[in-house]
ROMAR-804350 format. One record per residue (C-alpha): residue in one letter; x, y, z. Coordinates in steps of 0.1 Angstrom, whole numbers, padded with zeros to 4 digits. Layout:
- A, X, Y, Z
...
//
This chain:
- X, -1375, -1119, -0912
- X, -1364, -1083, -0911
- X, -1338, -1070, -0944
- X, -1325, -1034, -0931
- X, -1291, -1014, -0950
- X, -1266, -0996, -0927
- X, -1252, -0978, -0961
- X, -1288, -0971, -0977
- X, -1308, -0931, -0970
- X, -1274, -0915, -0955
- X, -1284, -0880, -0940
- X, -1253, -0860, -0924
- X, -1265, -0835, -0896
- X, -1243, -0805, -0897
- X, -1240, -0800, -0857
- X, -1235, -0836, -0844
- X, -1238, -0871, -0855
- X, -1273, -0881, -0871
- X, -1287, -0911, -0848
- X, -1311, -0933, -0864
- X, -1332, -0967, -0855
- X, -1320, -0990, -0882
- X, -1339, -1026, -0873
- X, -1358, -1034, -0845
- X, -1358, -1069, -0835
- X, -1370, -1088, -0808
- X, -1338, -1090, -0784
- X, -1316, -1057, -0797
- X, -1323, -1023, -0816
- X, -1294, -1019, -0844
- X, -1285, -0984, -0844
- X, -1267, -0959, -0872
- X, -1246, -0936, -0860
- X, -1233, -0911, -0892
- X, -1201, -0889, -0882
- X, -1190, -0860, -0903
- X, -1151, -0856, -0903
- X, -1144, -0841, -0869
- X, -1181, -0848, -0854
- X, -1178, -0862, -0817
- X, -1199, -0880, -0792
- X, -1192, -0868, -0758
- X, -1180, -0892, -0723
- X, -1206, -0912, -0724
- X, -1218, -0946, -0707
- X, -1249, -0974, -0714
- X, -1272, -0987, -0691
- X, -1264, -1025, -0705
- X, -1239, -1042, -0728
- X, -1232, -1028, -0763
- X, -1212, -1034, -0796
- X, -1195, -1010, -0816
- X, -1190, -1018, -0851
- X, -1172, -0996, -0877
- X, -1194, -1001, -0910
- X, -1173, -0974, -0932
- X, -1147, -0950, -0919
- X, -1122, -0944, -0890
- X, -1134, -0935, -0853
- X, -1109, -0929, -0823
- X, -1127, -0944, -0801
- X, -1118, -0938, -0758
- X, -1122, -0950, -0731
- X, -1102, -0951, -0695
- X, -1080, -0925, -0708
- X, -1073, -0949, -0735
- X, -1080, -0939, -0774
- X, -1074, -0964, -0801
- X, -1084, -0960, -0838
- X, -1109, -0985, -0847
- X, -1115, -0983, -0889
- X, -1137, -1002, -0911
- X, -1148, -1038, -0904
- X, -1134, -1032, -0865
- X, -1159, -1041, -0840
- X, -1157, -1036, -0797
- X, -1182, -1046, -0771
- X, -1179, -1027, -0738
- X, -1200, -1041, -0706
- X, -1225, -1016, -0685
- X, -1216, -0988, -0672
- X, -1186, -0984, -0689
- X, -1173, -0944, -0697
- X, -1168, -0943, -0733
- X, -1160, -0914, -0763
- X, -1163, -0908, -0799
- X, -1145, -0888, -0824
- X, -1147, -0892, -0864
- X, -1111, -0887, -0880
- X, -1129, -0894, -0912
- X, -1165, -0895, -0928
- X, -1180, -0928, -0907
- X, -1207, -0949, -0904
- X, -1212, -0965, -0870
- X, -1236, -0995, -0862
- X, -1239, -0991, -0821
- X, -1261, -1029, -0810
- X, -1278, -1019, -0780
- X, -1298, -1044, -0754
- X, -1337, -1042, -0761
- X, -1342, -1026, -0728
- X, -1320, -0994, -0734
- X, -1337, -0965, -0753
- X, -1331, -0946, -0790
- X, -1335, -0911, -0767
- X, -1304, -0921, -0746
- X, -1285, -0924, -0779
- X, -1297, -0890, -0792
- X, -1292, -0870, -0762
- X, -1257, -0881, -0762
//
């Protein structure tokens, strides 16, 4: 059994969102994604399947030209492959599921 805290050791980074391993388990890695208020993440896509869930805060969250607020407790899974962005409208905490096969570095380099 693994015990890991999505809300526990919050560091901000100043110039984009801070992206950090959270658990590592034996079929996904559970990652923390911390937004300041106005911090982005870029079009981006995933190799496999993820989930997207809003631990605290508000994200607008696009994708296909599409952008919807998603806000604390919300959660979205998008399939492989699929063009996606982020921008904090508030101070947030992200938890982003990704397969066991894709990679932290991806994440980062985002």
């Amino acid at each position: 059994m693994q015990v890991a805290s999505f809300l526990e050791d919050i560091k901000f980074n100043e110039l984009k969102p801070a992206v950090s391993l959270v658990l590592d388990t034996e079929f996904s890695k559970e990652i923390r994604v911390v937004f300041k208020k106005g911090q982005t993440m870029e079009d981006h896509q995933a190799p496999f399947a993820i989930i997207v869930q809003i631990v605290k805060g508000a994200i607008d969250f696009g994708v296909a030209g599409e952008v919807k607020q998603i806000v604390t407790g919300d959660i979205i899974s998008l399939k492989p492959q699929v063009v996606h962005n982020l921008t904090a409208t508030e101070e947030s905490i992200v938890r982003l599921s990704l397969s066991k096969l894709d990679t932290l570095k991806r994440v980062k380099e985002v």
